[in-house]
TINU-608496 format. One record per residue (C-alpha): x, y, z; residue number from 1. Coordinates in pm, whole numbers, m for minus. Each point is the difference from the previous one (the first is absolute). Layout:
REM residues N
node x:X; y:Y; z:Z; k:NUM
...
//
This chain:
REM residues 211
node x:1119; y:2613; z:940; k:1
node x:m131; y:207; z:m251; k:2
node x:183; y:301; z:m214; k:3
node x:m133; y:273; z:210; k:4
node x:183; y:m206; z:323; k:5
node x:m380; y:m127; z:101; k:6
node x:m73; y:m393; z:101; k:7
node x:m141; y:m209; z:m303; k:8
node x:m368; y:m123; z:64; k:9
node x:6; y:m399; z:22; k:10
node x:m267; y:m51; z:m189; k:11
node x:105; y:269; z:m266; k:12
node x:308; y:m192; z:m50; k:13
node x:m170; y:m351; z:7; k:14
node x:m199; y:153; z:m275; k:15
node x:118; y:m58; z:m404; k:16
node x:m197; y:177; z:m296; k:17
node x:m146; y:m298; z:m278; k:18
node x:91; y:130; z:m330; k:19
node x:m365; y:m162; z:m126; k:20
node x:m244; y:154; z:263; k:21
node x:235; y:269; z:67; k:22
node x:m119; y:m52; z:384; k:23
node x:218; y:31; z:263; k:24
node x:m27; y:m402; z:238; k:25
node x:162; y:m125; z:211; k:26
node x:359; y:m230; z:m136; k:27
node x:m49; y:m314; z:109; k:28
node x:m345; y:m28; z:m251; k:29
node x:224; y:132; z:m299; k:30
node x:316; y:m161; z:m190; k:31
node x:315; y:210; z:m40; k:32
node x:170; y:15; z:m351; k:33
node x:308; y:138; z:m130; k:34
node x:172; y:m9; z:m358; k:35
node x:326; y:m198; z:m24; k:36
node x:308; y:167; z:m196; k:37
node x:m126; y:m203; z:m276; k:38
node x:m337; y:167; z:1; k:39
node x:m184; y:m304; z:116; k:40
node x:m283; y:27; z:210; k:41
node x:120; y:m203; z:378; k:42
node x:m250; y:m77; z:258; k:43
node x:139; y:105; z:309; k:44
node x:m198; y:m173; z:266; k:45
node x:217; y:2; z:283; k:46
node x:41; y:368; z:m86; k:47
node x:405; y:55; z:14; k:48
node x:122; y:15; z:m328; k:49
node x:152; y:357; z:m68; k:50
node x:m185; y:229; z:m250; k:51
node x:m326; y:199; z:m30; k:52
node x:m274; y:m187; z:158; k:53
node x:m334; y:m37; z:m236; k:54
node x:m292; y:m129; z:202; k:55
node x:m318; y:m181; z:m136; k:56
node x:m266; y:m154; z:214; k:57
node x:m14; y:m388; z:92; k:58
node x:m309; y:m77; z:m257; k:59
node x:49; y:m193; z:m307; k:60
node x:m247; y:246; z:m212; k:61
node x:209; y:302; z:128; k:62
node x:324; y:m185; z:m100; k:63
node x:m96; y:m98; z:m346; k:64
node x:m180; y:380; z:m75; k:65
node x:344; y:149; z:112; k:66
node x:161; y:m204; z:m244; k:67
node x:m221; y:m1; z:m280; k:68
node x:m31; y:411; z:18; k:69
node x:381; y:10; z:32; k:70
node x:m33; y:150; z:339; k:71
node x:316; y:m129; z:123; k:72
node x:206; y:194; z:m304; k:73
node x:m209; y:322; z:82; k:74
node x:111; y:m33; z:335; k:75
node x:383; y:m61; z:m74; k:76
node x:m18; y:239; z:m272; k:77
node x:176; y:m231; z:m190; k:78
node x:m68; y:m313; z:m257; k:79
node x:m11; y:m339; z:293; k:80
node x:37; y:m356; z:m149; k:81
node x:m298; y:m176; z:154; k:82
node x:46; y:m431; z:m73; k:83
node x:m356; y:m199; z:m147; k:84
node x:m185; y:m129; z:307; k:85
node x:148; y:229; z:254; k:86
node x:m301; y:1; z:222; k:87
node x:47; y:m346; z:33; k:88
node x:366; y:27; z:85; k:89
node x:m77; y:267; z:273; k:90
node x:m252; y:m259; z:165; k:91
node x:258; y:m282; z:m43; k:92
node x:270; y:232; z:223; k:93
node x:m310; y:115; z:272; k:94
node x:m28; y:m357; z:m15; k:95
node x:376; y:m123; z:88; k:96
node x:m8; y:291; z:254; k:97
node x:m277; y:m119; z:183; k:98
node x:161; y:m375; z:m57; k:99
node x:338; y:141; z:125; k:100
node x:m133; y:175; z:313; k:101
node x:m211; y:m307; z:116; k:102
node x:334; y:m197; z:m13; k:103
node x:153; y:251; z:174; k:104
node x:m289; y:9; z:341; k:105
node x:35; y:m384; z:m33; k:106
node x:355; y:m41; z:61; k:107
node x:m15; y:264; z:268; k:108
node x:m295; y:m254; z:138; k:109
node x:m299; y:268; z:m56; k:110
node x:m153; y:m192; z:m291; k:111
node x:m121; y:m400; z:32; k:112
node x:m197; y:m210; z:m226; k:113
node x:m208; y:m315; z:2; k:114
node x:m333; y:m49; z:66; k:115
node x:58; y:m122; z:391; k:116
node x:285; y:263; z:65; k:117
node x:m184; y:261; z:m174; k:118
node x:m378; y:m65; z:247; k:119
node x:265; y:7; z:298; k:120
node x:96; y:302; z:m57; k:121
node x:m309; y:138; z:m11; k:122
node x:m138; y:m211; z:260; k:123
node x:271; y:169; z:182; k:124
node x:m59; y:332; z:m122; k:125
node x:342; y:50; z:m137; k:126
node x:m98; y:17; z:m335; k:127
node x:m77; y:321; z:m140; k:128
node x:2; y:m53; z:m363; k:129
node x:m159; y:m294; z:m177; k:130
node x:135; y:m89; z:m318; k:131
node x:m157; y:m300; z:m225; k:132
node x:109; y:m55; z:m368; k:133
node x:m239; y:81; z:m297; k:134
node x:m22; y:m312; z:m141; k:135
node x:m85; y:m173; z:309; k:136
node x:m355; y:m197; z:71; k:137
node x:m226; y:238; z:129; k:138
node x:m164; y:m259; z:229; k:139
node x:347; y:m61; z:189; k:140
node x:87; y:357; z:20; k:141
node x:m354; y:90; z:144; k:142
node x:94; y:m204; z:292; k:143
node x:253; y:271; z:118; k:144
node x:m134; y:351; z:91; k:145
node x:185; y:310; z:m21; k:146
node x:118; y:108; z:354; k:147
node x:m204; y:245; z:182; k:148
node x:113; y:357; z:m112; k:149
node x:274; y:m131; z:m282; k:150
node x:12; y:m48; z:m346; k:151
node x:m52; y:m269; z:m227; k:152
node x:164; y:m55; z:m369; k:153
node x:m43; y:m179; z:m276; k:154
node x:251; y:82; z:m321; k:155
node x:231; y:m235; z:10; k:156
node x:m30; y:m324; z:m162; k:157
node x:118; y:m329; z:185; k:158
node x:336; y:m17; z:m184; k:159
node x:47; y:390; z:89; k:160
node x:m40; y:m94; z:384; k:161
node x:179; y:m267; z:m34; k:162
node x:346; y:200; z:m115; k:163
node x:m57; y:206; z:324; k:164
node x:m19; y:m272; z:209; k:165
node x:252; y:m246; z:m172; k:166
node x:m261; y:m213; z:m111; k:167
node x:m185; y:m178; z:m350; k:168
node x:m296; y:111; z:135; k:169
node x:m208; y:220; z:299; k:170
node x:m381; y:26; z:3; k:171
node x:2; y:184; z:369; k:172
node x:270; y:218; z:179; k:173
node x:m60; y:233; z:247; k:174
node x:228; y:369; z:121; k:175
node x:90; y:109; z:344; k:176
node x:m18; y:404; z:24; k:177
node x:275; y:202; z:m5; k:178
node x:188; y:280; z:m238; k:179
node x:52; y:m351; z:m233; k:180
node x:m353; y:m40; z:m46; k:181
node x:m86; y:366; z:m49; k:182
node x:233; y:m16; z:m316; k:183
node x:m159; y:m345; z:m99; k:184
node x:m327; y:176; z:12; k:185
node x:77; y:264; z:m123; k:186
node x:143; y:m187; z:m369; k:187
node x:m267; y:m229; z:19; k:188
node x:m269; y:336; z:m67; k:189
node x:207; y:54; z:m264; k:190
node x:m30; y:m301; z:m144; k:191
node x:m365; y:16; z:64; k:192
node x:m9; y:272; z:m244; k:193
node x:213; y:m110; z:m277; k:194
node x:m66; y:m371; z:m9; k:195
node x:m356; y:m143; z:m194; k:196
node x:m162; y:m197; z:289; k:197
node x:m326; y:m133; z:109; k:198
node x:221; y:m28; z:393; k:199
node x:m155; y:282; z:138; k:200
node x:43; y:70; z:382; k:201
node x:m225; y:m166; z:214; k:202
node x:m122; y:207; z:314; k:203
node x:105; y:m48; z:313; k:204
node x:m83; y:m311; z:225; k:205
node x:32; y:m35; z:344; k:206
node x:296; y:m139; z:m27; k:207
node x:m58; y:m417; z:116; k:208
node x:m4; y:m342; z:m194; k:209
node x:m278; y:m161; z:m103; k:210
node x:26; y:m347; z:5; k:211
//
């Protein structure tokens, strides 16, 4: 509810002001900041630390003009202690979010990898999101399409799917849908923005193997 006792528009509250663009978008394409008791600058990406919220878009341009016009002090109205590299640190924490979240659909048995469990799935149609690491051969991952209507990413590195699924190493893993996945997905654009890639997303396929 709002002060004057009337309901709050969804959208209006799903809705967070950059302090860069000064445009009003929609939360889940913007990172959350607050300033410790020390005055340091803390990331808040799963948005519940206490404090005034500051909110800058997901785009690694936007981040570093916020922080090399002082933006983020303007918007405190106080002095912030900003580390060196902290652009990088951001996408490292996107990163172990995404990581972290992955782990978390494939112990509740939403997430699989492997190449043959992986083209079951979406054989199957049970798949919904196709993941495949960055680093992998682009011959072998070609093999797999994404499944018809879903998603397909490619940020993470081999070693960074591997921590979500317990492994060395993943090439191919693949999501079921759910609120889970939303969340995945919804870190993973994110990370899209913030992390230097050439792993675009590939459109849609219709969603079989290839052998």
């Amino acid at each position: 509810m709002t002060r004057g006792g009337q309901p709050k528009d969804k959208m209006e509250d799903d809705e967070r002001r950059c302090i860069v663009s000064r445009e009003a978008q929609p939360r889940h394409g913007l990172i959350r900041f607050v300033v410790g008791p020390d005055g340091t600058l803390v990331p808040d990406l799963a948005e519940k630390l206490p404090g005034r919220g500051i909110w800058v878009s997901c785009e690694r341009a936007i981040l570093e003009e916020a922080i090399s016009k002082r933006l983020f002090a303007k918007a405190a109205r106080q002095d912030v202690i900003i580390p060196d590299g902290y652009v990088d640190l951001i996408e490292k924490g996107l990163a172990n979010r995404v990581v972290h979240l992955i782990s978390l659909a494939r112990k509740a048995g939403q997430a699989v990898c492997g190449f043959e469990k992986v083209k079951n799935w979406l054989i199957d149609e049970h798949a919904k999101i196709l993941l495949q690491a960055s680093d992998g051969s682009e011959r072998g991952k070609g093999k797999l399409k994404t499944p018809d209507g879903g998603r397909w990413f490619g940020l993470l590195s081999s070693s960074e799917l591997g921590l979500a699924f317990g492994r060395e190493s993943v090439i191919h893993g693949a999501l079921a849908g759910g609120g889970l996945s939303k969340r995945i997905v919804e870190d993973a654009e994110r990370l899209k923005g913030v992390r230097e890639t050439d792993g675009g997303e590939r459109s849609a396929g219709k969603g079989k193997t290839t052998k």
